[in-house]
Legacy VTK file of the C-alpha trace (Angstrom):
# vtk DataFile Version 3.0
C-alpha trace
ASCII
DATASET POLYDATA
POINTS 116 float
-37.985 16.361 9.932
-38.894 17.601 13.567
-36.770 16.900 16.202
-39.051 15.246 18.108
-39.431 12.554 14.685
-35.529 12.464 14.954
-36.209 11.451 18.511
-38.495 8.788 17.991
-36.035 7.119 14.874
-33.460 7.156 17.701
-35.224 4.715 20.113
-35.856 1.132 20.188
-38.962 -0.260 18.609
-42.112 -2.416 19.541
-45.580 -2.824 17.495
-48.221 -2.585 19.722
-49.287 -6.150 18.682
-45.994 -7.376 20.725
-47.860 -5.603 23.768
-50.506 -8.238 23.458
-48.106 -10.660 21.891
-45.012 -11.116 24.485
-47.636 -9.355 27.571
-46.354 -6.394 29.638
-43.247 -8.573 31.112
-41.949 -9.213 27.685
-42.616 -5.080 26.850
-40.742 -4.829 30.374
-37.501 -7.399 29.419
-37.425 -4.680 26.743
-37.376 -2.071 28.408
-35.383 -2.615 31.177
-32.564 -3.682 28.040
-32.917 -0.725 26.824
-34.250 2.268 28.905
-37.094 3.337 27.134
-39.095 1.315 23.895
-41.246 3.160 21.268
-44.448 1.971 21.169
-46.177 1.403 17.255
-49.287 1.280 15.788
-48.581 0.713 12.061
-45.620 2.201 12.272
-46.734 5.145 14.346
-45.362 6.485 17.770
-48.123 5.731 19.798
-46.228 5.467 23.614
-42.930 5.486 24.944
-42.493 3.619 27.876
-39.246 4.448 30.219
-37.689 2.572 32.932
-37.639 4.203 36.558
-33.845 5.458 35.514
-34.559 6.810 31.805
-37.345 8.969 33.763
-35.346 10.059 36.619
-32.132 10.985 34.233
-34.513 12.697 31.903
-36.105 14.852 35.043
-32.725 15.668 36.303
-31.342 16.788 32.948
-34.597 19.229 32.314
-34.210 20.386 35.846
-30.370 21.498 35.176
-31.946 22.982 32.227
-34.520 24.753 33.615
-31.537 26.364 36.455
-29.279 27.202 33.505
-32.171 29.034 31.976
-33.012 30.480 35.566
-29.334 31.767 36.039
-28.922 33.732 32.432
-32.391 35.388 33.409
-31.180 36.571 36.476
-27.746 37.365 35.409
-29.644 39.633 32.310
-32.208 41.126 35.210
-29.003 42.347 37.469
-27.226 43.804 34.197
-30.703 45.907 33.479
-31.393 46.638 36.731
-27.489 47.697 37.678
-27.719 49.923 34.494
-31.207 51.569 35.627
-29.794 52.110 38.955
-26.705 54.721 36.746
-29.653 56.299 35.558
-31.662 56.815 38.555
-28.274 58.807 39.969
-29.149 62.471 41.121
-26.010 63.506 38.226
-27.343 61.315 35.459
-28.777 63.834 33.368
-25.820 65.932 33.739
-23.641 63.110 32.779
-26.230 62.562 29.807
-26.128 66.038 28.824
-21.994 66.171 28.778
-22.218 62.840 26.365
-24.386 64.207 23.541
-22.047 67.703 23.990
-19.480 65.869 23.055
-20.618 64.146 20.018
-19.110 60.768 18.456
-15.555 60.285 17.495
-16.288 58.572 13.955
-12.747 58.521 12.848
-14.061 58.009 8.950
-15.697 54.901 10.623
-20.237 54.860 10.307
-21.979 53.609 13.481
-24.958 51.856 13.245
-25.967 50.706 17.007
-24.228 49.648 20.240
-21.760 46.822 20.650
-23.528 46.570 24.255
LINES 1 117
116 0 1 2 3 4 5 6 7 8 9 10 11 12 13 14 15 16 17 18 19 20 21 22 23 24 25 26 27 28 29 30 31 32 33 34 35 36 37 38 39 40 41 42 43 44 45 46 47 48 49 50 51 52 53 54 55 56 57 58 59 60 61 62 63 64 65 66 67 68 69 70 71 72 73 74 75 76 77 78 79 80 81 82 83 84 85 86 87 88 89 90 91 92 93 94 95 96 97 98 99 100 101 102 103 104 105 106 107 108 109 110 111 112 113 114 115
């Protein structure tokens, strides 16, 4: 099952023949009980109607996401760009050079990639 189907068995419920039914103020009542009511058409998600609040809480939480997201891609862009900067140092491929000389201290340990 999809997340968004997990979603949608999460919220309150109303056919779409309580639309006509009860008329928008009854959908309303509903919704302003609730937050937000699932609107069915034979048992399938057809709407989902939100008060002013459900909306605005559900903006602010994607926004935070969106900065979270926004922060770890610049925090991963300064690590790259801080390492290309070491290599981009007039002694770099000097440094380089002295590294492979020196070859890898194994002690009866294998490698296989960096921890980095």
């Amino acid at each position: 099952m999809s997340a968004i189907a997990l979603a949608f068995d999460q919220l309150p419920r109303t056919p779409a023949s309580d639309v006509k039914k009860l008329g928008w103020r009854g959908v309303m009542r509903a919704v302003g009980r609730e937050g937000k009511v699932l609107v069915t058409n034979h048992d399938r998600p057809e709407a989902v109607i939100l008060s002013p609040d459900e909306y605005e809480r559900l903006t602010r939480a994607a926004a935070a996401t969106e900065a979270r997201q926004e922060d770890a891609i610049d925090a991963l862009r300064r690590r790259f760009d801080d390492r290309l900067a070491t290599l981009q140092q007039a002694d770099a491929g000097q440094r380089l050079r002295e590294v492979f000389a020196q070859g890898p201290e194994l002690q009866g340990k294998v490698l296989a990639g960096g921890s980095h």
